[in-house]
C-alpha positions in Angstrom: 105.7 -140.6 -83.7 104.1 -143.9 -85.0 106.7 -145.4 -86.7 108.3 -147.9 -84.3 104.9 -149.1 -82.5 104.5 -152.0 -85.3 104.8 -155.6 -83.7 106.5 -158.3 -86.3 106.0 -158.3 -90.1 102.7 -157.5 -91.9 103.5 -160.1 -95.3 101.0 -157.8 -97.2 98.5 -159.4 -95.6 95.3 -158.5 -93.5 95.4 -159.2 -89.6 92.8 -162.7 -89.7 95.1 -164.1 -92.6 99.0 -163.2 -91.1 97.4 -164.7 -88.0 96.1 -167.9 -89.4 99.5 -167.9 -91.7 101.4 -168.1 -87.9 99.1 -170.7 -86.9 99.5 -172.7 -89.8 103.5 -172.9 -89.9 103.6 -173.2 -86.0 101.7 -176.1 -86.4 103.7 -177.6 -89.2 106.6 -176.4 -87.0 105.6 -179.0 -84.0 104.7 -181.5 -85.9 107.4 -182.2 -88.2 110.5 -179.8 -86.0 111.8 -178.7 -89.2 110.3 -176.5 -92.2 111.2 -174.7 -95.2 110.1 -170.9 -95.3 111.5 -167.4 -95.9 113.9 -165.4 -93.4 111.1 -163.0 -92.4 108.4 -165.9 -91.6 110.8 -168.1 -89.8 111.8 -164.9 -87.5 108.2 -164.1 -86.6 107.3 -167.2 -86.2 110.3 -168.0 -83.2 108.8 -165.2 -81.8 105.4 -166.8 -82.0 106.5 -170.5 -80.8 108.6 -169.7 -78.0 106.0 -168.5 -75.5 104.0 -171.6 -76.7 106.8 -174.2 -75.8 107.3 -172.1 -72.4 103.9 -172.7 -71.6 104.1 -176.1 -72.5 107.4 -176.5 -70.1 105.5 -175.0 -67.2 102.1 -177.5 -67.9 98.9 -177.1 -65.2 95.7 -176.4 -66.6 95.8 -172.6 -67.6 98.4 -173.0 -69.6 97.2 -176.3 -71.5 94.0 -174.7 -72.6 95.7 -171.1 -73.4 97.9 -174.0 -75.6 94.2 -174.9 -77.0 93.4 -171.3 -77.8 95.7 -171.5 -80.3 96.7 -174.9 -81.2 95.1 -178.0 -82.7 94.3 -181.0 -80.2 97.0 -182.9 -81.8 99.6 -180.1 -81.6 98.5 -179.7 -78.1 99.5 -183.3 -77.2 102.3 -183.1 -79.1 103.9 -180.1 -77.4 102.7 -181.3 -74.0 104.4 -185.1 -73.9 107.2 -184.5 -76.3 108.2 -180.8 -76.8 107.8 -179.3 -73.0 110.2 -182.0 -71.8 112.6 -181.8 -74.0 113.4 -178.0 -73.1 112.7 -178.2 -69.8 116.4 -177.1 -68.9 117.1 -174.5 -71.6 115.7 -171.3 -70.7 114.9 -170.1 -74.2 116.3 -170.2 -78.1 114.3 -173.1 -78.9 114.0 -172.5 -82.7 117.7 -172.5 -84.9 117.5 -170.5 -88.0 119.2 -172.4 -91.3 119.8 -169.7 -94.3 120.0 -171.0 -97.9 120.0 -168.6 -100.4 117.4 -166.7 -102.2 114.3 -168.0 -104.6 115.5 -167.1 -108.5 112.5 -166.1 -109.8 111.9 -163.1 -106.9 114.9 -163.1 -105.0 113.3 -163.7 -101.4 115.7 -165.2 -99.5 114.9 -168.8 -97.8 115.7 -171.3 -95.0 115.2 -173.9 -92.7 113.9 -173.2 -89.2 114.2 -176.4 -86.9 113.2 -177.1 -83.6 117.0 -177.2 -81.8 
C-alpha cells in the first residue's frame, strides 16, 4: 500500500513552492535563531535544518558547497563561523519548539521555533 511512503507535510502546495517555502524559513531561521510559524512548518523544517547544521559542524569543502546548494552565501557564512561551532558537542536536537496557541480567525495552531 501507498499510504505511509509520503515524506513531511505537503501545505497544499506544489513540490517547487513547499521547497522554496523550506528554504525561505531556514534561512530566516539562521539568520535571526528564532521565528514565528505554525506547528506543522516548524516540525518540517527541524527536520530540514538539522542535517544542514551537521554539515556545517563537520566543515571541509563537500559539505560547504552542498551548504551552497541550498543556502544563500550569507547563510552559508553564517552557519559556517557561528552556528557549526556552537553545536559542535551536541549530537543533534538543535531546534526547540515553543507552542502558543492557535490563530482566531482559522484556528491553526502557532509557535516559536528557536535555534537552542
Amino acid at each position: 500500500m501507498k499510504h505511509q511512503n509520503r515524506k513531511g507535510r505537503k501545505f497544499g502546495r506544489v513540490k517547487k513552492v513547499r521547497k522554496a517555502l523550506l528554504k525561505s524559513l531556514s534561512v530566516a531561521l539562521i539568520d535571526r535563531g528564532r521565528i514565528r510559524t505554525t506547528q506543522a512548518k516548524a516540525k518540517d523544517l527541524a527536520k530540514v535544518i538539522a542535517p544542514l547544521i551537521t554539515k556545517a559542524k563537520k566543515g571541509g569543502l563537500a559539505n560547504i558547497r552542498m551548504l551552497a546548494k541550498f543556502l544563500p552565501p550569507k547563510s552559508v557564512a553564517k552557519i559556517i563561523k557561528d552556528i557549526g561551532p556552537k553545536y559542535q558537542s551536541r549530537q543533534g536536537g538543535y531546534t526547540r519548539i515553543i507552542k502558543l496557541g492557535e490563530i482566531r480567525k482559522d484556528g491553526a495552531r502557532m509557535c516559536y521555533i528557536e535555534l537552542v
